[in-house]
C-alpha positions in Angstrom: 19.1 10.9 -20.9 15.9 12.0 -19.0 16.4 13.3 -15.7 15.9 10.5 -13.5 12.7 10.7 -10.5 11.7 8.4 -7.8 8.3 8.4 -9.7 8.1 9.9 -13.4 4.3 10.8 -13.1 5.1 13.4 -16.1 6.1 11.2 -18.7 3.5 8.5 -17.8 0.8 11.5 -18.1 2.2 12.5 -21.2 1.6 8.3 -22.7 -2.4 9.0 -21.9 -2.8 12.6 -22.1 -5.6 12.5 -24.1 -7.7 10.3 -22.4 -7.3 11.6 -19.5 -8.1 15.6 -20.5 -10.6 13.9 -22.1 -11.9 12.4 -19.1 -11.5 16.0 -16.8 -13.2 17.6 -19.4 -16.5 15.3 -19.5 -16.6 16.3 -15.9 -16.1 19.9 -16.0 -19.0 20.2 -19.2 -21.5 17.8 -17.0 -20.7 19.3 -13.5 -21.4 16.8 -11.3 -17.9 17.1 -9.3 -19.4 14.8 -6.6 -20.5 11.7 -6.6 -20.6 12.3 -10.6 -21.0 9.9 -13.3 -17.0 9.0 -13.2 -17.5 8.1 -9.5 -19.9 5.6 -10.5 -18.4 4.2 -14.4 -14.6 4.1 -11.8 -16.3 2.3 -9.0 -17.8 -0.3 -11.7 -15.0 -1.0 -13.4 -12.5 -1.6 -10.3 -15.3 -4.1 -8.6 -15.0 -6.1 -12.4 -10.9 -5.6 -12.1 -10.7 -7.3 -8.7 -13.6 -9.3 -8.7 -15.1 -7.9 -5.4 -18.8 -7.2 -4.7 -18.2 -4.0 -3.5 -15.7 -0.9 -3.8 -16.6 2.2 -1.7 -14.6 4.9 -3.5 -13.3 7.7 -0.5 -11.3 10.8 -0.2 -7.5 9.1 0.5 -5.8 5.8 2.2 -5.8 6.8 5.2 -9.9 7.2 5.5 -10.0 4.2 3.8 -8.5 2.4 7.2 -10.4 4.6 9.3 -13.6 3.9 7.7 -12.7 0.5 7.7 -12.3 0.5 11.4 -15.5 2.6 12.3 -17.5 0.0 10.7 -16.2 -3.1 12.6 -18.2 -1.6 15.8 -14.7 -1.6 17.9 -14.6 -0.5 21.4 -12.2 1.3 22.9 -9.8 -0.6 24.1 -10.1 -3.3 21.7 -6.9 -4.4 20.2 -5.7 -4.6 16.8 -2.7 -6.1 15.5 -0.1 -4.6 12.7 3.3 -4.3 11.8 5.8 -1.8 13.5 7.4 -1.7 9.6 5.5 0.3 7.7 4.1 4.3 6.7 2.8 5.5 10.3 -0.9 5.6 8.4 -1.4 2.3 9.3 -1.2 2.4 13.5 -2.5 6.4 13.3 -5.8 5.3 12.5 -5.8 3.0 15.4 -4.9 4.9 17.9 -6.9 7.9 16.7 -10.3 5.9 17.5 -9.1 5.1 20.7 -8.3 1.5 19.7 -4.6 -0.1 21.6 -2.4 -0.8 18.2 -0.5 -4.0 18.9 2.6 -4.0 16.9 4.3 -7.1 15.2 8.0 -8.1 13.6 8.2 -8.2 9.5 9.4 -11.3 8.0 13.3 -10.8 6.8 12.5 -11.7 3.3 9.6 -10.1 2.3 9.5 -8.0 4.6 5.2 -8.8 5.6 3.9 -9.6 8.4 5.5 -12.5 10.4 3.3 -15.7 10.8 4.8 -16.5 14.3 4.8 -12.7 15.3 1.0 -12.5 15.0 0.2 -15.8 16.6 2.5 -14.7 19.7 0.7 -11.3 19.8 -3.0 -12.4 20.6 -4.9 -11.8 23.6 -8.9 -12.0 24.6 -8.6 -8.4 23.7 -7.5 -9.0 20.3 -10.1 -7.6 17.6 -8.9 -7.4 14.2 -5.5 -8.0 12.1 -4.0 -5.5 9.5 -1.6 -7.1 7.2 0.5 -4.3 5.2 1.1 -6.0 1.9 4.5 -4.2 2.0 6.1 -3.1 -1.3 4.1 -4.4 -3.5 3.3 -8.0 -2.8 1.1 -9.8 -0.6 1.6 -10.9 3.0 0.9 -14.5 3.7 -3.2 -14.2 3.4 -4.0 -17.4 3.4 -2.3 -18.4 7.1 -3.7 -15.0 7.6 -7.4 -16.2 7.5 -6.6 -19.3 9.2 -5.3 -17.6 12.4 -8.2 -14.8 11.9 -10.9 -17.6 12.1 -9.5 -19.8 15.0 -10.2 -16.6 17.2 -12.6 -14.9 15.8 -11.2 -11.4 14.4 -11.3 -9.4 11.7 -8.7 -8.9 8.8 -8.3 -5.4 7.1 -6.3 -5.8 4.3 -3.8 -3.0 3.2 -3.5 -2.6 0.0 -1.8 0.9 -0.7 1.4 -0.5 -2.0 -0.2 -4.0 -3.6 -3.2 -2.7 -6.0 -3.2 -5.3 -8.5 -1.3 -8.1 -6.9 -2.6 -11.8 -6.9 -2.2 -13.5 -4.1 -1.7 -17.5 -4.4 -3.9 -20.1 -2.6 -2.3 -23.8 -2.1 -4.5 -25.1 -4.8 -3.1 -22.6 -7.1 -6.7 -20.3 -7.1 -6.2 -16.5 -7.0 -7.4 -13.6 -6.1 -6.2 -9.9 -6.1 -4.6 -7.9 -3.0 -7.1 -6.5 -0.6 -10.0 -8.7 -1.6 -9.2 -11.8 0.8 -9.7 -10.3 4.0 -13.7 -8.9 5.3 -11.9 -5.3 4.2 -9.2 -4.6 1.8 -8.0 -0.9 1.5 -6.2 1.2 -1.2 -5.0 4.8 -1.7 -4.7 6.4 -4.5 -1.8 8.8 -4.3 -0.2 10.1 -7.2 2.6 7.9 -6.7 1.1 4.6 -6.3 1.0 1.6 -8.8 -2.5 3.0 -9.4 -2.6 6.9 -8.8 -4.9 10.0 -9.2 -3.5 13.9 -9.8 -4.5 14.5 -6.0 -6.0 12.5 -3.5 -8.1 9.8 -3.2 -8.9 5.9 -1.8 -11.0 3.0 -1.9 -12.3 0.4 0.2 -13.3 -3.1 -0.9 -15.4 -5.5 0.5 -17.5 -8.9 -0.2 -19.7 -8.8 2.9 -23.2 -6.9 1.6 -23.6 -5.8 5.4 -20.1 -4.1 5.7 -20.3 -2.6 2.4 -24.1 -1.2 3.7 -22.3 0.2 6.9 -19.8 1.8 5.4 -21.6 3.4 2.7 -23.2 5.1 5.3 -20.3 6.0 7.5 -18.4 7.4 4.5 -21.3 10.0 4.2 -21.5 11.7 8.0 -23.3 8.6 9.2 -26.3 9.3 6.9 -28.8 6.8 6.2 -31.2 8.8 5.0 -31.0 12.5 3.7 -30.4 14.7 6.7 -31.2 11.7 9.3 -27.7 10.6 11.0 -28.1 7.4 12.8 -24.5 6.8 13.1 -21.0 9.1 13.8 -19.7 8.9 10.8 -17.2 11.2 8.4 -17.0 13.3 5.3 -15.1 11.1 2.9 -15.4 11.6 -1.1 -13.2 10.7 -4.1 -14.2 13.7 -6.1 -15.2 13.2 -9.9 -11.8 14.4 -11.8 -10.1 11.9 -9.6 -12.6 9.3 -10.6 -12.0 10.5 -14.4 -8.2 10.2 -13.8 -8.2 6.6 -12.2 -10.8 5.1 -14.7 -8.5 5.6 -17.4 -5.2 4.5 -15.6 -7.4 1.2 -14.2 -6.8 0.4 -17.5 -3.4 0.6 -18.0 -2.5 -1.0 -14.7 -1.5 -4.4 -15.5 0.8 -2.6 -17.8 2.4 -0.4 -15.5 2.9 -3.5 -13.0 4.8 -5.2 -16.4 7.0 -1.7 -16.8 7.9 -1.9 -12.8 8.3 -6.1 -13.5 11.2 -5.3 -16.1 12.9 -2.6 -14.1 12.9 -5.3 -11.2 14.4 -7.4 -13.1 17.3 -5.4 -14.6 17.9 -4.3 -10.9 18.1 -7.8 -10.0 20.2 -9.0 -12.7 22.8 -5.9 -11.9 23.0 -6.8 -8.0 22.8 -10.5 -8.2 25.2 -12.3 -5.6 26.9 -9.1 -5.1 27.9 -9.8 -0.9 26.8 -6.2 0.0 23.9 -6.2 -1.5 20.0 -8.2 -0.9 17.9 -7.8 -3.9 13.8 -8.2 -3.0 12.6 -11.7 -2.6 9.2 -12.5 -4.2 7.3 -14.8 -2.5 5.4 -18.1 -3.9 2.6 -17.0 -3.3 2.3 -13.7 -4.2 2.8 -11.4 -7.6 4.7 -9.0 -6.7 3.9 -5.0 -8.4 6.9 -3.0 -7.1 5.6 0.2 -5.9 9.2 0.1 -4.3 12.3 -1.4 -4.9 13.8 -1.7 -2.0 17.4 -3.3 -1.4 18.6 -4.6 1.8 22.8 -3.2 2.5 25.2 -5.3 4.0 28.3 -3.6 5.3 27.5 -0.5 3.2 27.5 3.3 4.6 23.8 4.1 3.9 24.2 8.3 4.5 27.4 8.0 2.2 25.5 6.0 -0.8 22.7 8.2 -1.0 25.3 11.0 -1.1 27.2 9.7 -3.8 23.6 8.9 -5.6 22.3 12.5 -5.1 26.1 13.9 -6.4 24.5 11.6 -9.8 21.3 13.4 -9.5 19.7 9.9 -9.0 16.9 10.1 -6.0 17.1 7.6 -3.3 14.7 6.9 -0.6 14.6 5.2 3.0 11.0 3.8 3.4 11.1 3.7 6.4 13.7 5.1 8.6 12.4 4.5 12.3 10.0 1.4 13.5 6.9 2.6 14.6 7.5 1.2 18.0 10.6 3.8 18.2 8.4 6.5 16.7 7.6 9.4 19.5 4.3 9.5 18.9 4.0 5.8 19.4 6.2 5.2 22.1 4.7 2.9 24.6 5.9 0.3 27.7 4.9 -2.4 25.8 8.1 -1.8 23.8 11.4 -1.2 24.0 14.7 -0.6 21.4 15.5 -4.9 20.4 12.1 -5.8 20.8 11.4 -6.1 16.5 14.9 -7.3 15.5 14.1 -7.5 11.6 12.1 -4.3 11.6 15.2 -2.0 13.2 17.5 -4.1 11.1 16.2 -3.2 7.9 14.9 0.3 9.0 18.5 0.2 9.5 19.7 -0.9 5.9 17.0 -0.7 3.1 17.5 2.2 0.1 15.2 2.1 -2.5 15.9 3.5 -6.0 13.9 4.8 -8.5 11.0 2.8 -9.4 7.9 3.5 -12.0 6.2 2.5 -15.2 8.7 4.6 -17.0 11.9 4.2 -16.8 14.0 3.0 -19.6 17.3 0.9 -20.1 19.6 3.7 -20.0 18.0 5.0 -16.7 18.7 1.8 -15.4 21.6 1.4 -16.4 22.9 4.6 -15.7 21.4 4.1 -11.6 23.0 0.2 -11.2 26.3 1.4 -12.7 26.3 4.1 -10.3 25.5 2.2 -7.4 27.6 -0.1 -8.2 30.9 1.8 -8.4 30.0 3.3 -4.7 29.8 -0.1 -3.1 32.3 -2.0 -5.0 35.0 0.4 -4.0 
């Protein structure tokens, strides 16, 4: 049996390896490392593959927020609304441009944003909404919008864990993860659904005027050469990147297919088992498991992942401590009960190995395992 990783990015290389040297070399023989050729044919052929006007390619997720952000022309001050459940990325960028992050409750089943949270968490000082498409599949995007236009705020999408998702409208149209709201975001992190040998991150957008400003902001604030009309950043997805993620664009509806099947095993495993809450899909979302993530019931946590690592099987808690409990985020505003599903399931998740590659013996070999620690 292959040795069994949280994310098998060498046997996934090895599937494409000669597209992809392929695609480093074209760049090293041309030498146009930034904003080369592969910037451009990659930035093309993601706009087609989400059906968005405009995809700004940038140097990781997190610029991709901040970017984002900078041109919403915020003020200090202003407030913007996202989940205390999620990688710290997501409030960091808030706070660091002097914005007030407002944080918000999950819901207990897919672990997204909660509906009534949000609408509770609005003030005259409210600005914009971040909805974390947690996991892999899509918060609820369509009451999302609703709520966004009643009072007038942005939405900024993000899409690190969802690239490739569909999200479901009532009348059954669809569209893909981070192209619903004015900005989606995306990073491209080696171990995302969709990930480069380094960094790197994208930002989409449908509005001509957004996709304008941050164009420019990506680029020091540069309109035109040497002329800086705006404060802006140095933000690039460098060439071999590009290289990298235009050939694994195209394999990305397989990869979510390879994650789909080892879901589904997982599921099948764990079904009813009392200690145990397999990941709930919702209706109106796909769902592209860049985690799998199960819920404990009654289950030592420190002592499973113990008896997991003993099997040389990697298990991860994403995320240990609510960004409301976080130091660097601790504020009045909150206190210790105030985001009951967040510290519940920051509490209890574990998520096991999940990626493209993992075969039935893996799987197998990982349920049985887990299995014969809790069923004891």
């Amino acid at each position: 049996m292959r040795k069994i990783q949280m994310v098998d990015l060498k046997s996934q290389y090895e599937k494409i390896k000669p597209e992809v040297d392929k695609g480093i070399q074209e760049v090293i023989d041309n030498c146009a490392f930034i904003n080369g050729p592969a910037v451009h044919g990659f930035q093309a052929d993601m706009e087609k593959y989400l059906d968005v006007k405009h995809v700004i390619p940038c140097a990781n997720g997190t610029d991709a927020l901040q970017v984002a952000m900078m041109a919403l022309g915020l003020k200090p001050g202003d407030e913007v609304i996202t989940v205390s459940f999620t990688f710290i990325a997501t409030a960091e960028v808030i706070a660091l441009l002097g914005f007030t992050p407002v944080l918000v409750d999950v819901d207990p089943e897919t672990f997204n944003i909660s509906i009534e949270s949000l609408k509770k968490a609005i003030t005259p000082k409210t600005k914009a909404i971040v909805p974390v498409h947690l996991f892999g599949q899509c918060a609820d995007m369509e009451a999302i919008m609703e709520i966004a236009k009643e009072h007038n705020l942005f939405v900024i999408e993000d899409t690190c864990q969802a690239i490739g998702a569909d999200y479901i409208f009532k009348d059954g149209t669809k569209k893909k993860a981070g192209t619903i709201g004015h900005i989606g975001c995306t990073s491209f992190f080696p171990s995302k659904n969709l990930g480069c040998y380094g960094d790197g991150g994208a930002i989409f957008t449908n509005d001509d005027e957004l996709d304008k400003q941050m164009k420019v902001v990506v680029n020091h604030g540069m309109v035109v050469r040497y002329y800086h009309d705006f404060i802006g950043v140095n933000s690039r997805l460098d060439s071999i990147q590009a290289a990298i993620l235009k050939v694994k664009l195209q394999h990305l509806d397989d990869y979510a297919k390879a994650r789909n099947y080892a879901a589904n095993y997982y599921n099948t495993a764990f079904a009813n088992h009392s200690k145990i809450k397999t990941p709930v899909t919702a209706k109106n979302s796909t769902h592209v498991f860049h985690q799998y993530t199960l819920v404990l019931n009654n289950v030592d946590r420190a002592a499973l992942i113990n008896h997991m690592t003993a099997k040389e099987i990697p298990a991860m808690i994403y995320y240990p401590v609510p960004l409301h409990m976080q130091k660097a985020y601790i504020d009045t505003r909150y206190k210790a009960g105030d985001f009951p599903v967040t510290e519940d399931l920051c509490a209890s998740v574990i998520s096991l190995p999940m990626h493209s590659e993992l075969d039935d013996e893996q799987l197998k070999y990982i349920t049985d395992s887990l299995l014969e620690f809790v069923n004891q």
